[in-house]
C-alpha positions in Angstrom: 0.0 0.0 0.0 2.7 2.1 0.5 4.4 2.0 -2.7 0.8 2.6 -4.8 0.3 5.5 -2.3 3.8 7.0 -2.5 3.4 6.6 -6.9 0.3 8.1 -6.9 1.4 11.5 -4.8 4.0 11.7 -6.9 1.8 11.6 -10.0 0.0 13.9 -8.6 2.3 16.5 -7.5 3.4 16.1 -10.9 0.5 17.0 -12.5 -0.1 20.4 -9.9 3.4 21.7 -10.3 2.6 21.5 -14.7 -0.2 23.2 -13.8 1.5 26.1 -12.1 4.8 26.0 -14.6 2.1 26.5 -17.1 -0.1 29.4 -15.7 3.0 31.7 -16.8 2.0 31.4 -20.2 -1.7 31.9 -20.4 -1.9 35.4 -21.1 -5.1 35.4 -23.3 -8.2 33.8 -24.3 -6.5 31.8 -27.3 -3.1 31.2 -24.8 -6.0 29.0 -22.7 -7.8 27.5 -25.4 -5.4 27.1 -28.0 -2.1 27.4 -26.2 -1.4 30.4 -28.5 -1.9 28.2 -31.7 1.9 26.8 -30.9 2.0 23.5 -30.0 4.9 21.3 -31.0 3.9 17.8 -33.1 4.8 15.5 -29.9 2.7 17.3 -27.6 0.1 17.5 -30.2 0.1 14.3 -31.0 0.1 12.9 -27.3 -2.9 15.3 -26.8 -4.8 13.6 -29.2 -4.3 9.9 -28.7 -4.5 10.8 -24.5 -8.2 12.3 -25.6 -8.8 9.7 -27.4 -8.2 6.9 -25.1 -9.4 6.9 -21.6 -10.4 4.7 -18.9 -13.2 4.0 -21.2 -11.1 2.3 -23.1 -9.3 0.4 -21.1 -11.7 -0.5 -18.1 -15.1 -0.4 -20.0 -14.6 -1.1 -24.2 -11.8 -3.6 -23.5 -14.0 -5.9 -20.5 -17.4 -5.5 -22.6 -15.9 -6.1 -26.2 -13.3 -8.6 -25.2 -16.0 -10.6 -23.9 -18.1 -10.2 -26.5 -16.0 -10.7 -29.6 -13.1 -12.8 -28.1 -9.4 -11.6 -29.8 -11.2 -10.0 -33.0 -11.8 -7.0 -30.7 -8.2 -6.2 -31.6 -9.8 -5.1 -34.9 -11.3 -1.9 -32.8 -8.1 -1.0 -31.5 -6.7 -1.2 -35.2 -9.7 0.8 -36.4 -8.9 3.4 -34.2 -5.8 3.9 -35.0 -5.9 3.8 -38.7 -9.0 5.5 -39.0 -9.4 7.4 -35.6 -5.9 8.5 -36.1 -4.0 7.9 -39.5 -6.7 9.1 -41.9 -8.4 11.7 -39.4 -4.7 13.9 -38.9 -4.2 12.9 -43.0 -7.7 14.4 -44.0 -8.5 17.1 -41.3 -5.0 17.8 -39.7 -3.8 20.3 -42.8 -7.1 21.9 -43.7 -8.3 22.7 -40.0 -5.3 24.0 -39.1 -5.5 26.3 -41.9 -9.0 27.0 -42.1 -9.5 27.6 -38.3 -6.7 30.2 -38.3 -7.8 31.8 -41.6 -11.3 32.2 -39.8 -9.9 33.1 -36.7 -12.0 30.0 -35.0 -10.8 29.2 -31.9 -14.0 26.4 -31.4 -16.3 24.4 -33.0 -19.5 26.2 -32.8 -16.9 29.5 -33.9 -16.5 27.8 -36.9 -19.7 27.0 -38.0 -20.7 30.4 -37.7 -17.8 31.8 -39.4 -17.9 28.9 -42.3 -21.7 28.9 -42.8 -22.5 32.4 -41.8 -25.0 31.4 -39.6 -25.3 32.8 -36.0 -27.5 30.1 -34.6 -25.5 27.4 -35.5 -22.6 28.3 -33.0 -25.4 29.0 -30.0 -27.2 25.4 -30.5 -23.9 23.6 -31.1 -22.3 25.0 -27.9 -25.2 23.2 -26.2 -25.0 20.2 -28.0 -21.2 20.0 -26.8 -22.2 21.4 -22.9 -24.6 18.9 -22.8 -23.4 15.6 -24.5 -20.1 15.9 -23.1 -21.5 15.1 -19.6 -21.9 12.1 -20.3 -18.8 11.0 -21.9 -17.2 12.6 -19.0 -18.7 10.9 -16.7 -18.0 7.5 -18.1 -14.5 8.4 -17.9 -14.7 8.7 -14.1 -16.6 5.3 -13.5 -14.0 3.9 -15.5 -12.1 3.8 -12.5 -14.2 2.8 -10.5 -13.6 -1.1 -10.1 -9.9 -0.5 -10.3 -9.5 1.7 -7.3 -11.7 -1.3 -5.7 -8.9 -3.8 -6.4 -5.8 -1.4 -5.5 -7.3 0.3 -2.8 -10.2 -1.4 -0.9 -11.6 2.2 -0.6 -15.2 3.3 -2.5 -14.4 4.6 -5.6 -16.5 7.5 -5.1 -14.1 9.2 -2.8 -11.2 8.2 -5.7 -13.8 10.6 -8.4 -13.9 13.5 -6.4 -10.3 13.6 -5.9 -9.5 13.0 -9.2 -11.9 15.9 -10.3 -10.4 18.4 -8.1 -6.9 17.3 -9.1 -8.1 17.6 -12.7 -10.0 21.1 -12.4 -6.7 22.3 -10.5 -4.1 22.2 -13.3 -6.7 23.0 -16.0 -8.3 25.9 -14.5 -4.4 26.8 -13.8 -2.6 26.2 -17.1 -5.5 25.9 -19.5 -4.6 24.0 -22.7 -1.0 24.2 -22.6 -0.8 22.7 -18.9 -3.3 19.9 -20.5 -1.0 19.1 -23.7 2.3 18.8 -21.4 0.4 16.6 -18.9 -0.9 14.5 -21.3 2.6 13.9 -22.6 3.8 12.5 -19.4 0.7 10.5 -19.0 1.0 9.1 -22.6 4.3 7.9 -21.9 2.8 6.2 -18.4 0.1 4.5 -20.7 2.3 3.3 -23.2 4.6 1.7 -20.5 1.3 0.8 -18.6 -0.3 -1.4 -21.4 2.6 -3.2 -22.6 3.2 -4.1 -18.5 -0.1 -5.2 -18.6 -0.8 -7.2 -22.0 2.2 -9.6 -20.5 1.5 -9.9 -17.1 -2.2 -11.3 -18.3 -0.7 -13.6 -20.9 2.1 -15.0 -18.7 -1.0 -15.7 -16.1 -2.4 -18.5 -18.4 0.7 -20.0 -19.7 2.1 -17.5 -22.8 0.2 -16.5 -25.9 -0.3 -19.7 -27.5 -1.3 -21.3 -24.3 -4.1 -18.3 -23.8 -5.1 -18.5 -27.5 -5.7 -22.1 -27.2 -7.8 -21.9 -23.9 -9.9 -19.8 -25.7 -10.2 -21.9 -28.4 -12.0 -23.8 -26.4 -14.8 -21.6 -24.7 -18.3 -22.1 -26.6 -19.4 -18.9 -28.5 -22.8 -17.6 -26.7 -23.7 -15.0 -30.4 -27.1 -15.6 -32.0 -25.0 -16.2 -35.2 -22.5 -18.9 -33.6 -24.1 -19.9 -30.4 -22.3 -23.6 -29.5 -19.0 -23.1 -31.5 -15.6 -23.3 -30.5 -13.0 -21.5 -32.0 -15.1 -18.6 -32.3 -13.6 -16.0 -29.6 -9.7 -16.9 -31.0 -10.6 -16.6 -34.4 -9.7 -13.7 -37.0 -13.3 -12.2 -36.8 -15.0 -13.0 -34.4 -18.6 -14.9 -33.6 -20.3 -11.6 -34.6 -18.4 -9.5 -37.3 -21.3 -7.1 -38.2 -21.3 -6.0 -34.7 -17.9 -5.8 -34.3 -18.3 -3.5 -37.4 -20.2 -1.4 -35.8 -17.8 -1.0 -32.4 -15.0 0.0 -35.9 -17.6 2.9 -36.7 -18.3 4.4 -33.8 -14.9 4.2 -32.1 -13.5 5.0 -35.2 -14.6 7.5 -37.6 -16.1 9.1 -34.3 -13.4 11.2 -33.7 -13.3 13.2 -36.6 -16.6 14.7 -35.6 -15.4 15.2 -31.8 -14.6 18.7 -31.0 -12.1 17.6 -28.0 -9.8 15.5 -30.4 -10.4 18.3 -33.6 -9.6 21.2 -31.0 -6.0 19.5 -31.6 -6.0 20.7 -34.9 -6.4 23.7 -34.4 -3.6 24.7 -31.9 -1.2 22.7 -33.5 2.1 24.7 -34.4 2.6 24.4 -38.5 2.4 22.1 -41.4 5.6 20.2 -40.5 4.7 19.7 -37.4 1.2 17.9 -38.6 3.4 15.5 -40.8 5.2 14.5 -37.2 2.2 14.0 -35.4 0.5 12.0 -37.9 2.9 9.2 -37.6 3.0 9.9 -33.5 0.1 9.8 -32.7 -0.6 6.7 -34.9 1.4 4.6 -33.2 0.8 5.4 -30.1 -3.2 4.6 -30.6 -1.7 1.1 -32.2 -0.3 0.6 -28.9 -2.5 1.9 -26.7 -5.9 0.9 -28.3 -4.6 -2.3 -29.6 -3.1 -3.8 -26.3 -6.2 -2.7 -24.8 -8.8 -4.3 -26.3 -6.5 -7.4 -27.0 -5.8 -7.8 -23.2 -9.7 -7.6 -22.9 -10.2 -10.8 -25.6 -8.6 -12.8 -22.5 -11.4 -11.9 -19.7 -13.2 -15.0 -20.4 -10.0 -17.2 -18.7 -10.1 -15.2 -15.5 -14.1 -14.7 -15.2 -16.9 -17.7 -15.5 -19.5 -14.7 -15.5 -19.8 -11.2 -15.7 -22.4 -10.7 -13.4 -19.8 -12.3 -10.4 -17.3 -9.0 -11.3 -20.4 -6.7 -10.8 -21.2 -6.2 -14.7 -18.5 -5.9 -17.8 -16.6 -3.0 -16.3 -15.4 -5.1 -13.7 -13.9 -8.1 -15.8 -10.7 -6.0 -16.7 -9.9 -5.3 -12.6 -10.6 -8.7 -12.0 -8.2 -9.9 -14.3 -5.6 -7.9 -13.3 -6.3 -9.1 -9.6 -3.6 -11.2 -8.3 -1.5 -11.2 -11.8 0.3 -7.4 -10.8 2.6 -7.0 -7.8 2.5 -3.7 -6.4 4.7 -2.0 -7.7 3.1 -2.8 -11.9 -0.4 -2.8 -10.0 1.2 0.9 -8.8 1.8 1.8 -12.3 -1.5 -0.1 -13.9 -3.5 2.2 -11.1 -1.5 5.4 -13.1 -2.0 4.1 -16.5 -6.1 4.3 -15.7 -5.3 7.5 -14.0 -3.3 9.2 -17.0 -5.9 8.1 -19.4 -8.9 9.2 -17.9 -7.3 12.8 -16.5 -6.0 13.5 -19.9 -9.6 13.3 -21.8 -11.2 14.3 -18.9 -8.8 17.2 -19.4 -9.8 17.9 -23.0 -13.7 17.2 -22.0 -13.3 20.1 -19.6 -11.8 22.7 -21.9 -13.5 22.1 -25.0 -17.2 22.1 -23.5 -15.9 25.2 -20.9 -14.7 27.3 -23.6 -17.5 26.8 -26.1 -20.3 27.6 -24.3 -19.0 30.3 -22.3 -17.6 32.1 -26.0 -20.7 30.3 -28.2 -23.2 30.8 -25.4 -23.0 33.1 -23.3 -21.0 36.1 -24.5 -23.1 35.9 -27.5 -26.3 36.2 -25.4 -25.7 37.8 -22.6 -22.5 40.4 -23.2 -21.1 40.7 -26.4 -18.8 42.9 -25.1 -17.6 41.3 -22.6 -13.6 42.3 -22.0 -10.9 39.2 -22.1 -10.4 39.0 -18.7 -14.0 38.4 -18.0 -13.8 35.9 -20.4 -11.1 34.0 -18.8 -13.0 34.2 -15.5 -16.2 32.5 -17.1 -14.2 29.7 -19.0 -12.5 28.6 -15.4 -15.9 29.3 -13.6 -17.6 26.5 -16.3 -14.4 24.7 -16.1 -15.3 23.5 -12.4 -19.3 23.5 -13.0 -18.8 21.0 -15.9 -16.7 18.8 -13.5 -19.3 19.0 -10.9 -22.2 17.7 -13.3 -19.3 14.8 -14.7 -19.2 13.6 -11.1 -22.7 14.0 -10.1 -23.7 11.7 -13.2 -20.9 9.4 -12.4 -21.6 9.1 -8.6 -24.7 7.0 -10.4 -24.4 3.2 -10.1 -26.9 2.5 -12.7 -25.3 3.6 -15.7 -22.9 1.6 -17.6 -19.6 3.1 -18.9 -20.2 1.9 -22.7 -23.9 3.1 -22.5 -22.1 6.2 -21.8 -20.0 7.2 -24.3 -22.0 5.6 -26.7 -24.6 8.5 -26.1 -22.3 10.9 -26.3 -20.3 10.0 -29.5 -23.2 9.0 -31.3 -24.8 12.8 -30.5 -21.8 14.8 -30.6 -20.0 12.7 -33.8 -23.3 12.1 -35.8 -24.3 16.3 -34.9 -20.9 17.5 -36.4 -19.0 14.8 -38.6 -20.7 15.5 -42.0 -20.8 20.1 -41.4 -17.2 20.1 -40.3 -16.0 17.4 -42.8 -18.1 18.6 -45.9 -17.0 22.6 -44.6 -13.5 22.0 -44.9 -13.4 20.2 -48.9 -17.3 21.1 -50.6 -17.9 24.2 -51.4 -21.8 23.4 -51.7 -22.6 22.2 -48.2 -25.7 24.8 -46.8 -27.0 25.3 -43.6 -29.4 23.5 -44.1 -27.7 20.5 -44.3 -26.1 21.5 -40.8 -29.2 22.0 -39.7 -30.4 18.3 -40.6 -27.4 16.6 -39.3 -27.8 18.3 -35.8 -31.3 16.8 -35.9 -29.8 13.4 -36.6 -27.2 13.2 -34.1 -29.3 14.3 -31.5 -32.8 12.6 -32.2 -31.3 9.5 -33.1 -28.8 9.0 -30.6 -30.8 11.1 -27.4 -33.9 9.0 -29.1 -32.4 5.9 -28.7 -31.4 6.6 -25.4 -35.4 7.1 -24.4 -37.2 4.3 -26.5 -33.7 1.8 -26.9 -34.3 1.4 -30.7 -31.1 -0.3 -30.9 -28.1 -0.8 -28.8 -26.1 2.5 -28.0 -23.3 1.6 -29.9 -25.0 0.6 -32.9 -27.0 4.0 -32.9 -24.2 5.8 -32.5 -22.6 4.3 -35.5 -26.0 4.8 -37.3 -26.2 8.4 -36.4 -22.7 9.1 -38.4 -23.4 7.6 -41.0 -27.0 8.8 -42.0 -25.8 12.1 -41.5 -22.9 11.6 -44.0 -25.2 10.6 -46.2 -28.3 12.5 -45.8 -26.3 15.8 -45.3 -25.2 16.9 -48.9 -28.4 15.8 -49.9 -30.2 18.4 -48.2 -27.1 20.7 -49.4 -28.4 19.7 -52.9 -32.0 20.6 -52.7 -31.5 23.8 -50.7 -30.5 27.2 -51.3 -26.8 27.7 -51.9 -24.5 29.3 -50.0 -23.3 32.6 -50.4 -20.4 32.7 -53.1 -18.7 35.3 -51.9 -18.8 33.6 -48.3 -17.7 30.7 -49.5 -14.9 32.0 -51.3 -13.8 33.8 -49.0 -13.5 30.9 -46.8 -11.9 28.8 -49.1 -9.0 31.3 -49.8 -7.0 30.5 -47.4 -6.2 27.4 -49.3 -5.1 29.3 -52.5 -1.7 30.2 -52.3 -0.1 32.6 -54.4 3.1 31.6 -56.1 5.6 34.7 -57.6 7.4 32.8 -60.9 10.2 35.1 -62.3 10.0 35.5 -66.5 13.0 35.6 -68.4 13.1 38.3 -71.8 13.7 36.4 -74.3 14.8 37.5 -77.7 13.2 36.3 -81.1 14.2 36.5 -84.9 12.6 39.3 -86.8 10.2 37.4 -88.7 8.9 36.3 -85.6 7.8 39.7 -83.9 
């Protein structure tokens, strides 16, 4: 107990003292929001895969998903990375960047305004954010839940409210600067962390071929496969149309998140995208991969789900007995670093949009900088009050979570912010009908269950892909000159010197 307790204040005191280092900087709005638009490719790129995987992740996608799809859940974790990672820096990294800055966006909702040249757009997306953020947010903190059990033996509830004040502490201090070199640190932790971990369970039954074949072994309980062996050790799984759908929504997700394309935006220049793209790639390979491939092996350690107290407590139970203290010290961390560093993002990109998108627009347009910064830390801590309140709640399952959340937020603001960056004919009309998507489908489902979260969420993105340039076609165009004006900033200029040359006589 000592050593997890001695590792853990030094993690924290860690975190606090980046906090204060990085409170010198933050001398504006944009220094907290965007850490003055000049953030290096590591950091950047540690940002983003630290926002992208959480506790969630590890605790919550990895128990539920390894269970359910045996080792072909790896396929998420590949997913994520080549999609949620390779092809969203590739496709959105450059053009945000640019975009953003030639708009002088520092948020989502800001651009959406600026891009579509509509006012509304920014105040209903700022709620959108404010409101389905929550949620994710609060997964994130009951992903620690069952691993604090283990390590501790104390309720996790007290380990939530600690973790929340540690969190609002260096954010509301250092803003996103203090974030982005935090997250650093704790993406190095996680990548040590996983790898630690992924061994540890596999030398438990035997080594990987001695695990692969145990599994082998254990009937499949899908519909489509019920009875067969093989199924959870083989390349797809018993139920790959599901699985698809986990692919989707943990996948192309991200590109319509504004906590992971708020990375975009503040990163330092187009060299420094190129960097990141290959960073931050690897690291979700690592990270995402070895998490939900570590899950695949919950069915050796647990007969039943229900005798760990549901799915998020298969991956603490597995690593229950197989750590010693000092890798249990650094497991406890890992869960720590992932879930501070989105919860980190969570809090900054839902703060800062609805106190610019909301309420300066409605309630003082005027309102001086430093008021500003005074509302942002102010929303900073009420958003991380409503995150713990919801998370407090026993009855709500960490997947069911962020499903809600991703399917709303990524199925509100995938197709507008994708089709606003490349097609000059998207209206706002068609942003208009993929808000009504994301939320009614997704905060429908969660009312009436339709379908399973996840599979709504997945749903939600890609109707709106589809159904939003349709309604761009059959709508009123944009303003030209709007648009244009817009798109300049990718036009660029080039000076080409002309030699004089001379020519015969007959020629002139």
């Amino acid at each position: 107990m000592l050593i997890k307790v001695s590792v853990l204040v030094l993690f924290f005191l860690t975190m606090v003292l980046i906090g204060i280092y990085a409170r010198r900087s933050v001398k504006s709005v944009g220094d907290f929001v965007l850490g003055g638009r000049n953030v290096g490719p590591w950091l950047s790129a540690f940002a983003y895969g630290t926002s992208y995987f959480s506790g969630v992740v590890f605790i919550g996608y990895a128990g539920q998903f390894g269970w359910a799809y045996g080792v072909s859940a790896t396929w998420v974790g590949i997913g994520n990375a080549l999609i949620g990672s390779l092809l969203a820096w590739v496709v959105l990294g450059r053009r945000t960047r640019i975009m953003t800055r030639h708009l002088q966006a520092s948020t989502m909702p800001d651009f959406f305004e600026k891009r579509y040249a509509g006012k509304n757009l920014k105040v209903i997306s700022s709620i959108i954010i404010f409101v389905f953020l929550v949620p994710y947010s609060a997964s994130v903190y009951k992903g620690l839940s069952g691993l604090f059990s283990q390590a501790f033996n104390i309720d996790y509830t007290y380990c939530i409210w600690g973790m929340a004040i540690l969190t609002a502490a260096y954010v509301i201090l250092g803003g996103y600067m203090a974030t982005a070199l935090n997250d650093f640190i704790q993406g190095l932790i996680m990548l040590v962390g996983i790898t630690a971990v992924v061994i540890s369970v596999l030398n438990g039954q035997g080594g990987f071929i001695e695990a692969i074949g145990k599994l082998s072994q254990i009937p499949s309980e899908s519909a489509a496969t019920a009875g067969h062996l093989g199924s959870y050790s083989s390349f797809f799984g018993p139920d790959p149309l599901g699985l698809l759908s986990v692919v989707i929504l943990t996948s192309l997700g991200t590109w319509g998140l504004p906590q992971m394309v708020h990375k975009f935006y503040a990163i330092k220049n187009e060299k420094a995208i190129k960097t990141g793209t290959v960073i931050s790639t690897v690291f979700a390979l690592i990270v995402a991969g070895g998490s939900y491939f570590n899950g695949a092996f919950g069915r050796l350690y647990v007969d039943n789900p229900a005798s760990v107290g549901g799915y998020d407590g298969i991956v603490p139970a597995m690593l229950s007995g197989q750590l010693g203290d000092l890798l249990m010290s650094i497991v406890v961390v890992l869960v720590l670093s992932a879930s501070m560093s989105t919860l980190s993002s969570l809090v900054i990109t839902s703060s800062s949009t609805f106190t610019l998108d909301f309420i300066k627009v409605h309630f003082d347009k005027n309102m001086p900088e430093k008021k500003q910064m005074l509302w942002i830390r102010f929303m900073c801590a009420a958003f991380i009050l409503l995150s713990v309140l919801l998370a407090i709640n026993p009855g709500s399952l960490i997947t069911s979570l962020m499903s809600l959340s991703w399917g709303a937020l990524a199925g509100s603001f995938l197709a507008p912010f994708l089709y606003g960056l490349f097609w000059k004919r998207t209206s706002v009309a068609g942003v208009w009908a993929s808000f009504a998507i994301g939320v009614g489908l997704s905060g429908g489902n969660a009312i009436f269950a339709w379908m399973s979260p996840i599979t709504a969420g997945a749903v939600s993105m890609i109707a709106s892909l589809v159904i939003c340039p349709i309604v761009s076609l059959v709508t009123k165009k944009p303003d030209r000159q709007m648009v244009e004006s817009a798109f300049s900033c990718y036009n660029e200029v080039v000076s080409v010197p002309e030699k004089y040359v001379l020519v015969p006589d007959e020629e002139e």
